[in-house]
Structure formats: structure tokens, C-alpha cells
C-alpha positions in Angstrom: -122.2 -17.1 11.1 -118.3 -16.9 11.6 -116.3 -20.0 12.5 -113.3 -18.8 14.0 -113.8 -20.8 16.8 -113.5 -23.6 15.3 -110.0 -23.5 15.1 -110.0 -24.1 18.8 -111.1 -27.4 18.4 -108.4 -28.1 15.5 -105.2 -29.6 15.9 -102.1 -28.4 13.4 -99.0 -30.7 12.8 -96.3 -29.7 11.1 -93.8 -31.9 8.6 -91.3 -31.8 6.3 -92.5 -30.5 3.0 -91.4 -30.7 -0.8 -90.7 -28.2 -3.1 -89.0 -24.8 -3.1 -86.7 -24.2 -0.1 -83.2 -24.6 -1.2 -81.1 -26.6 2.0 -84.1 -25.2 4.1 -86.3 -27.8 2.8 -84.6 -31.0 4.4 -83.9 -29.3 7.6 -87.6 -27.7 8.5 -91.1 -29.0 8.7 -93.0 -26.2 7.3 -95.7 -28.0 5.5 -99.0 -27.4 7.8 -101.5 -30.2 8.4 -104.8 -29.0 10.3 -106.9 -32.0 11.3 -110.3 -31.2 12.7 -112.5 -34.1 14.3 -115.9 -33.4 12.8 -117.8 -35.6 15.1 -116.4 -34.8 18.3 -117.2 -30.9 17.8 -118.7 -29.3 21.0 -119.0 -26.1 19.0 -121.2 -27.4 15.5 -124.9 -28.9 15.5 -125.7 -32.1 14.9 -127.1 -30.9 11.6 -124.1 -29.1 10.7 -122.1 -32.4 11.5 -124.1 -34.1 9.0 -123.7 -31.0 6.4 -120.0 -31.1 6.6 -119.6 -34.6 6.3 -121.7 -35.2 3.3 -120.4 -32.0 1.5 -116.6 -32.8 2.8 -116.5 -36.4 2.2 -113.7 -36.4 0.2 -111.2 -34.3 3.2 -112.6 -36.6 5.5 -110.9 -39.8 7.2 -112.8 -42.5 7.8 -112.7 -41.6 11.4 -115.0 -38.5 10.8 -111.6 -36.3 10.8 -111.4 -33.5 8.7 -107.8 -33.0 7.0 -105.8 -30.0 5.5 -102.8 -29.0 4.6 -100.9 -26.6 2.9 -97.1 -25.7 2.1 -96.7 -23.1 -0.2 -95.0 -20.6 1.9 -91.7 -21.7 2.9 -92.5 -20.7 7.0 -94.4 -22.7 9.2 -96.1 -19.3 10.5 -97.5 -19.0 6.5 -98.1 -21.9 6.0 -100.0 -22.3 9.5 -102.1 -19.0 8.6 -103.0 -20.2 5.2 -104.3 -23.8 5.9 -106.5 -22.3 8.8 -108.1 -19.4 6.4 -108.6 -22.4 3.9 -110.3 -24.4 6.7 -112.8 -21.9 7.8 -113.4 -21.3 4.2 -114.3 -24.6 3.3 -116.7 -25.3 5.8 -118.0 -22.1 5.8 -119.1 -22.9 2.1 -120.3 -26.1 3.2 -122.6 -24.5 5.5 -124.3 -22.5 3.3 -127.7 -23.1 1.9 -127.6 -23.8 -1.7 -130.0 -21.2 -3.5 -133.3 -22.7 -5.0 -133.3 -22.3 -9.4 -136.3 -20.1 -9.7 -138.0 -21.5 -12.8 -138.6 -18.7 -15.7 -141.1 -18.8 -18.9 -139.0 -17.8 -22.6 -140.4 -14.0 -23.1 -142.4 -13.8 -26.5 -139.7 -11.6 -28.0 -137.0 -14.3 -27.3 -139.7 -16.6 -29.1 -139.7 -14.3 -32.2 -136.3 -13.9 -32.2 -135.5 -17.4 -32.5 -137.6 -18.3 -35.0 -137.0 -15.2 -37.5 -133.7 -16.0 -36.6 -134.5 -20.1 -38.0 -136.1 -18.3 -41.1 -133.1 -16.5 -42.1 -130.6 -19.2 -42.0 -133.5 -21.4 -43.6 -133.8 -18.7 -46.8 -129.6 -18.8 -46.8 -129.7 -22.9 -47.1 -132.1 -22.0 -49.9 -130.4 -19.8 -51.6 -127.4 -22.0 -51.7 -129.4 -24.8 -53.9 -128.9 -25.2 -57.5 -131.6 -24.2 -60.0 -133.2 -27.3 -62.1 -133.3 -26.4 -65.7 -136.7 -28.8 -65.4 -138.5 -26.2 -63.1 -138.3 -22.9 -64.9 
């Protein structure tokens, strides 16, 4: 399922960032913020809600609203396109079913493997004692 229009629903600020820029960077807001209001989507389940907010606890404000932001380019068009690709990114991976470990039995040749494996660096530790007069 694709989430483009999700960014219908988001709102995009933009303030002064920090970083490269030159003179540019005290004059311009280029730094994006997208927030998107989890709860208050007309567009997501109520499951999907849930998904997102447990997965994106961390992005979230306390109010339920979901906050990004990026500034690396030094335009607010760049910076605008990049924070809304790494929006629908992030909940599209927090949407998606984690896959089930299928359990798997050791093959007998991995068995035999390990242990003649054992048996050669047990004959090496052997080999590296010293010989008791006593015992010959």
C-alpha cells in the first residue's frame, strides 16, 4: 500500500537551520519540519494508528503528533522533498508485518563437522603437552 496521501494530511514549517550556508544561513529558513497528527488521520485505520504509535514512539509528541525534519540541502524545495520521502518511508516501514523466524534443525553434516572439527583442535592441545619422563 502506498502513502502518498498522507502527505495531505501533514503540515510542513519551515525555520532557520544550522550548518553549511555561508550569509544564506541567517537570512533563510530552509530547515523543513513535517508534523503529522497521528490520531486525527481520516486516511489510516485505527489499527494502523496504534502500529505507528507504538513503532514511532520516539518521533512522537505527546500529543499523538508525528515530527520530522530535515536540512541538509541548503533550499527549502530540498529540504521539503527530502523530509516528506523520509516520512512516507518511516511509516511505511512501520506498517509492515514483521516476518515470523521459521525455526530450523542443525543438518547431520553440520553435526559432524563440528565435532571432527572439536577433535582436531583437541589432538593440537595434545600435542602441545610435555612428555613425562615417568610415563615412557
Amino acid at each position: 500500500m502506498k502513502f502518498n496521501s498522507l502527505l495531505k494530511e501533514c503540515k510542513i514549517k519551515f525555520v532557520r537551520s544550522s550548518g553549511a550556508g555561508g550569509q544564506n544561513v541567517n537570512k533563510v529558513a530552509s530547515q523543513a519540519e513535517l508534523y503529522f497528527d497521528v490520531w486525527q488521520s481520516k486516511i489510516l485505520t485505527a489499527e494502523q494508528k496504534k502500529i505507528i504509535a507504538e513503532k514511532l514512539a520516539n518521533k512522537m509528541s505527546s500529543e499523538g503528533i508525528l515530527q520530522l525534519q530535515n536540512q541538509t540541502d541548503r533550499s527549502q524545495l530540498g529540504n521539503k522533498e527530502k523530509v516528506q520521502r523520509k516520512f512516507l518511508a518511516v511509516v511505511e516501514k512501520a506498517l509492515t508485518p514483521k516476518k515470523k523466524r521459521l525455526k530450523t534443525k542443525v543438518t547431520k553434516a553440520a553435526k559432524e563437522k563440528r565435532i571432527k572439527i572439536k577433535k582436531v583442535v583437541g589432538e593440537k592441545k595434545q600435542s602441545r603437552k610435555k612428555i613425562n619422563p615417568k610415563e615412557i
